[in-house]
C-alpha positions as CSV (number, residue, x, y, z in Angstrom):
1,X,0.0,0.0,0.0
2,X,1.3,3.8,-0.5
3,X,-0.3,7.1,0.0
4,X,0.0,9.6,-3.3
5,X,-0.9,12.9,-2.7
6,X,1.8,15.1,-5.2
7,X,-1.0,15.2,-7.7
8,X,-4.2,13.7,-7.8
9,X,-4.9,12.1,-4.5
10,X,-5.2,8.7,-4.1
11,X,-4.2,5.0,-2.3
12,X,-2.3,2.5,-4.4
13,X,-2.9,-0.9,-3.4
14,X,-2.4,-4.1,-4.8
15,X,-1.1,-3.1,-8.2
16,X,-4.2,-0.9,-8.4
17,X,-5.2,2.7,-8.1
18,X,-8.3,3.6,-5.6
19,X,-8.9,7.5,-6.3
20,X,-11.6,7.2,-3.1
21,X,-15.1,8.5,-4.7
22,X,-15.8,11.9,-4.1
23,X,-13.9,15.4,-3.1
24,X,-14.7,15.6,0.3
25,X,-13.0,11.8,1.1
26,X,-10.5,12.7,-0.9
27,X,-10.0,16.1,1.5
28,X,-10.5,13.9,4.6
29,X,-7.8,11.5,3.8
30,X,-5.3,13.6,2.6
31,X,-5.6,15.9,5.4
32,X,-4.9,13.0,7.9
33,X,-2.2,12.4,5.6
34,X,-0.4,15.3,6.1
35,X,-1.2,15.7,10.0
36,X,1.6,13.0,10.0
37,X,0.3,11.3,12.4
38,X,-1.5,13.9,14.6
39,X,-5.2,14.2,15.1
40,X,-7.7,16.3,13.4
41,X,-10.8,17.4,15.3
42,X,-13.8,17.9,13.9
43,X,-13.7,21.8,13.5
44,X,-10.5,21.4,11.4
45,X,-11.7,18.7,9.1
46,X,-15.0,20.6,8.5
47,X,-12.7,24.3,7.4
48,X,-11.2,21.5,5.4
49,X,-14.5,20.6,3.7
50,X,-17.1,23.3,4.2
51,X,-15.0,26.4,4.8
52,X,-16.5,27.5,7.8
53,X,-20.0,26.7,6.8
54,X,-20.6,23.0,7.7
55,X,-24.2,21.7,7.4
56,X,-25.8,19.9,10.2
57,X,-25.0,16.9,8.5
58,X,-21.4,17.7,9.0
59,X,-20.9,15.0,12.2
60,X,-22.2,12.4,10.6
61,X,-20.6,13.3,7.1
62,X,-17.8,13.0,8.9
63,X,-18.2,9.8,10.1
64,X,-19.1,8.0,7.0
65,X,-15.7,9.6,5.4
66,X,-13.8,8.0,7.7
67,X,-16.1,4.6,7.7
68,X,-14.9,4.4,3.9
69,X,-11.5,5.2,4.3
70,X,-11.3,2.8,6.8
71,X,-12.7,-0.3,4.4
72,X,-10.1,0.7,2.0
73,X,-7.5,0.9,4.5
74,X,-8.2,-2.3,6.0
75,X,-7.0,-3.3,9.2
76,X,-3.3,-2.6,8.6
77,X,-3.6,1.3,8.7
78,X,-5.9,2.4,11.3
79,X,-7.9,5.3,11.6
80,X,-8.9,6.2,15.0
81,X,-11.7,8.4,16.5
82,X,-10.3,10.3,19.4
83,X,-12.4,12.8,21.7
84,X,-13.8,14.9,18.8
85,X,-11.6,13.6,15.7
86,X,-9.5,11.1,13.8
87,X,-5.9,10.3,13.5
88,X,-4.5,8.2,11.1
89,X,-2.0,5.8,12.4
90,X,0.3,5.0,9.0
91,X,3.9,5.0,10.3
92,X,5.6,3.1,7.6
93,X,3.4,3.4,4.8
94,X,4.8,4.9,1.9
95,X,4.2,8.2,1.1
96,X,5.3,10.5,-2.1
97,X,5.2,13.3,-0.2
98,X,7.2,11.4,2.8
99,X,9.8,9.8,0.6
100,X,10.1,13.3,-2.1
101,X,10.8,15.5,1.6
102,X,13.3,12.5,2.6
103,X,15.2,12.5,-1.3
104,X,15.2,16.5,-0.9
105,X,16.8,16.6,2.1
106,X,19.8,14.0,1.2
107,X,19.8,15.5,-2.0
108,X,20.7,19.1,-0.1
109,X,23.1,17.4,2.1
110,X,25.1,15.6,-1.1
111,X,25.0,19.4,-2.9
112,X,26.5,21.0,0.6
113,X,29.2,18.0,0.5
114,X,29.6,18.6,-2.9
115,X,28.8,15.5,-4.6
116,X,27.5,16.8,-7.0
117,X,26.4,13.6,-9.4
118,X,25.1,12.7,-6.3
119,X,23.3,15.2,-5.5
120,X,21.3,16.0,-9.2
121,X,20.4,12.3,-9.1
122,X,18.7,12.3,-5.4
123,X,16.9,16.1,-6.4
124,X,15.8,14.6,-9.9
125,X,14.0,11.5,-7.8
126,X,12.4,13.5,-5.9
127,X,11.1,15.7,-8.1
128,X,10.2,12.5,-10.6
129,X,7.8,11.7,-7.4
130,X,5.3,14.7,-9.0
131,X,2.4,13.7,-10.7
132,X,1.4,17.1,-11.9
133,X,0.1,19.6,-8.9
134,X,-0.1,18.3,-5.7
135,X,-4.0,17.5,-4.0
136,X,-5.7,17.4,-6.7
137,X,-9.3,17.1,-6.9
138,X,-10.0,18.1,-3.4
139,X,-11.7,21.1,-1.8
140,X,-10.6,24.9,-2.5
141,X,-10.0,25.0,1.2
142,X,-7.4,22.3,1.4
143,X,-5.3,23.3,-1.5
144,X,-5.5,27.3,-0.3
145,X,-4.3,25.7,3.5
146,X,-1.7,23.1,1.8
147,X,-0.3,24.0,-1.5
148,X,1.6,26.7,-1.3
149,X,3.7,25.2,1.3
150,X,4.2,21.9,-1.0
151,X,4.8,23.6,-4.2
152,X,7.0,26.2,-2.1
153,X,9.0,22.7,-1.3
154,X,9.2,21.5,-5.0
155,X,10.5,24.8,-6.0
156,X,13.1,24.8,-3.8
157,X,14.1,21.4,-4.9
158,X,13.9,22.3,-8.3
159,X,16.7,25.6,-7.8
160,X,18.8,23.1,-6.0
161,X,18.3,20.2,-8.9
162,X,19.1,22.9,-11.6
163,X,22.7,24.1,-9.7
164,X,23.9,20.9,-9.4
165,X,23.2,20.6,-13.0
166,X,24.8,23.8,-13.7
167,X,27.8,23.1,-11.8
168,X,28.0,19.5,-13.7
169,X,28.4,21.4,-16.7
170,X,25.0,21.2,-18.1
171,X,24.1,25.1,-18.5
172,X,23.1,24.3,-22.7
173,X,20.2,22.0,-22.0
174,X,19.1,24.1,-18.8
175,X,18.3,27.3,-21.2
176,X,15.0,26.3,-22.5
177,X,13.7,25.2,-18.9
178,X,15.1,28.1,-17.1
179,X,13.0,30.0,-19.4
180,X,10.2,28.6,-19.0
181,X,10.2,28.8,-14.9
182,X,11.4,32.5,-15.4
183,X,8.5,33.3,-17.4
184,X,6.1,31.3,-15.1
185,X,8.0,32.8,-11.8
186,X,9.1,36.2,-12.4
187,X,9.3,37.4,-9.1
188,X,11.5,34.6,-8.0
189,X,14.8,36.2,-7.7
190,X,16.7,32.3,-8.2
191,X,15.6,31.2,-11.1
192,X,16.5,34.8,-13.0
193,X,19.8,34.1,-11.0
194,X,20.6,30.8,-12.4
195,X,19.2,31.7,-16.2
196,X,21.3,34.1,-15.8
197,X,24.3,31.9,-15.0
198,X,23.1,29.2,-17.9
199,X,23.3,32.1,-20.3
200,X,26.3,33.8,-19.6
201,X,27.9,30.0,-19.3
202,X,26.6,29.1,-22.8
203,X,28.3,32.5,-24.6
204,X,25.4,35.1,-24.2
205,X,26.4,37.7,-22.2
206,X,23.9,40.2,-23.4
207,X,21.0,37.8,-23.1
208,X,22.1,37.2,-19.6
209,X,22.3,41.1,-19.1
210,X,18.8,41.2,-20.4
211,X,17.3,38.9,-18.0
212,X,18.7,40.8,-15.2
213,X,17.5,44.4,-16.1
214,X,14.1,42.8,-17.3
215,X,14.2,41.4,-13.7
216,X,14.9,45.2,-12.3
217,X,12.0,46.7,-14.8
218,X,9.5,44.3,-13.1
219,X,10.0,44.3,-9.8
220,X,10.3,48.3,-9.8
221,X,6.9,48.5,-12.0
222,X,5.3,45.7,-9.9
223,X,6.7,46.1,-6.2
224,X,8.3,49.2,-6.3
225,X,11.6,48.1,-5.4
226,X,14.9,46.8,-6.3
227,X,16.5,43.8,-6.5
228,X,17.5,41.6,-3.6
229,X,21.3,40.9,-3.0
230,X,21.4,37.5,-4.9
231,X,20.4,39.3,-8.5
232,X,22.3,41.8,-7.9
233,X,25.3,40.0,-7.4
234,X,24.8,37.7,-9.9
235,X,24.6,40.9,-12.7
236,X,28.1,42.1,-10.8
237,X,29.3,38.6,-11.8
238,X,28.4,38.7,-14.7
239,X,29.6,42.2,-15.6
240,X,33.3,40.7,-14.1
241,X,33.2,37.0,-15.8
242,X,33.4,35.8,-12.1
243,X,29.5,33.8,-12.5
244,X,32.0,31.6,-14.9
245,X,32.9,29.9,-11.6
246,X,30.9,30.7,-9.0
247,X,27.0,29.8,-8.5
248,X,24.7,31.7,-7.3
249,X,24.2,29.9,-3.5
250,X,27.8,32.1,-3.6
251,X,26.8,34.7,-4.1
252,X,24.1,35.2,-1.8
C-alpha cells in the first residue's frame, strides 16, 4: 500500500489505483495524511471541507468519510476516532510526499558536501515523485491551506536540482527550462539568478544582461523596489566573468 498525494490524491494498493469517490473523502484522507500522524478534530476537518459553513449533517458526514476510508485501508492502517476527531496511524506506509521530503533533504546534504552527481540524481528523484500539482481534486479549502507550502518545497528542490546541473556542466540543456520557470515565476529572484548563470555560461552575455534588467523593470513596475542581493550580485558577476565559476548559493 502507498499514500500519493503530489497530484491527484489517491491510495495505491495491490497493483491498483483507488482515487476514493468523491472530493470531500479525498480532502478527509489527505488531510490525515499530512497531520503526519496527529489528530484532526472535527472543527478542522470541517474548514477543510465546508470552509466554515458546515451543514448539520457535518458529524455524521464525517463519520461516513472516515467509515470508507477505513474499508479501503483495512486493518493494517488504522484510523482512529479520538475525543472529537481522527488520527491516522500509518507510520511506515509509503508516502510520495514522505519519501520526495526524505530525497530532498539527502539530495541538499550531497550538494553542501559537494557531490554533486550525487546530488542532481537524489533532487531529480524527488522531483520524478510529482504527478502534476499536488491535492488534486479536493476542496478549495485544502489546496489554499496546503499547497503553497508543498509547491514552495518543490520549488526549492527544483533551484537546487538545476545548480547541481549547472555546476556538472549542463548550463546548454538548462536554457530552454530556465526560461520557462522564469516566465512562469518572475518574481523569484533564483531562477532569474541561475538563467542568468546558464546564459552567460553558454556564450550570451547580453541575453544574460537582459534577463537581469528585465528582472529590475519588473519588480520596480510591480513592487516598487529593487533587487535583492542574490540578483544583484549575480549581474556584478556577470559584468566581471566571475558567475564563470561561481554559482549563485555564492553569491548570496
Amino acid at each position: 500500500m502507498e499514500f500519493r498525494i503530489l497530484g491527484p490524491v489517491h491510495i495505491w494498493t495491490a497493483g491498483r489505483q483507488d482515487s476514493l469517490s468523491g472530493t470531500k473523502q479525498r480532502t478527509t484522507f489527505a488531510a490525515l495524511v499530512l497531520a503526519g500522524g496527529r489528530a484532526l478534530t472535527d472543527e478542522q476537518l470541517s474548514r477543510m471541507l465546508w470552509d466554515g459553513n458546515p451543514p448539520n449533517t457535518a458529524a455524521a458526514q464525517l463519520h461516513t468519510y472516515a467509515s470508507r476510508i477505513r474499508r479501503r485501508l483495512g486493518d493494517a492502517v488504522p484510523l482512529v476516532r479520538i475525543r472529537s476527531g481522527y488520527r491516522l496511524l500509518a507510520e511506515g506506509i509509503p508516502c510520495d510526499y514522505t519519501e520526495f521530503g526524505r530525497r530532498s533533504r539527502a539530495g541538499l546534504q550531497s550538494l553542501r558536501e559537494q557531490d554533486f552527481e550525487r546530488a542532481s540524481e537524489q533532487l531529480g528523484s524527488a522531483l520524478a515523485l510529482w504527478q502534476g500539482e499536488a491535492l488534486a481534486e479536493v476542496t478549495d479549502q485544502l489546496i489554499d491551506a496546503e499547497r503553497p507550502q508543498l509547491e514552495e518545497e518543490r520549488l526549492e528542490t527544483l533551484e537546487a536540482w538545476i545548480e547541481a546541473e549547472l555546476i556538472l556542466g549542463r548550463h546548454r540543456q538548462l536554457v530552454p527550462e530556465l526560461t520557462r520557470l522564469v516566465a512562469r515565476h518572475p518574481m523569484r529572484e533564483r531562477f532569474r539568478a541561475l538563467l542568468m548563470t546558464a546564459l552567460y555560461r553558454s556564450e550570451r552575455q547580453a541575453d544574460a544582461m537582459s534577463t537581469y534588467l528585465a528582472g529590475r523593470r519588473l519588480l520596480a513596475e510591480e513592487l516598487g523596489v529593487e533587487p535583492g542581493r542574490l540578483l544583484t550580485r549575480t549581474y556584478q558577476a556577470v559584468l566581471s566573468g566571475e558567475v564563470r565559476s561561481l554559482m549563485p548559493h555564492q553569491l548570496a
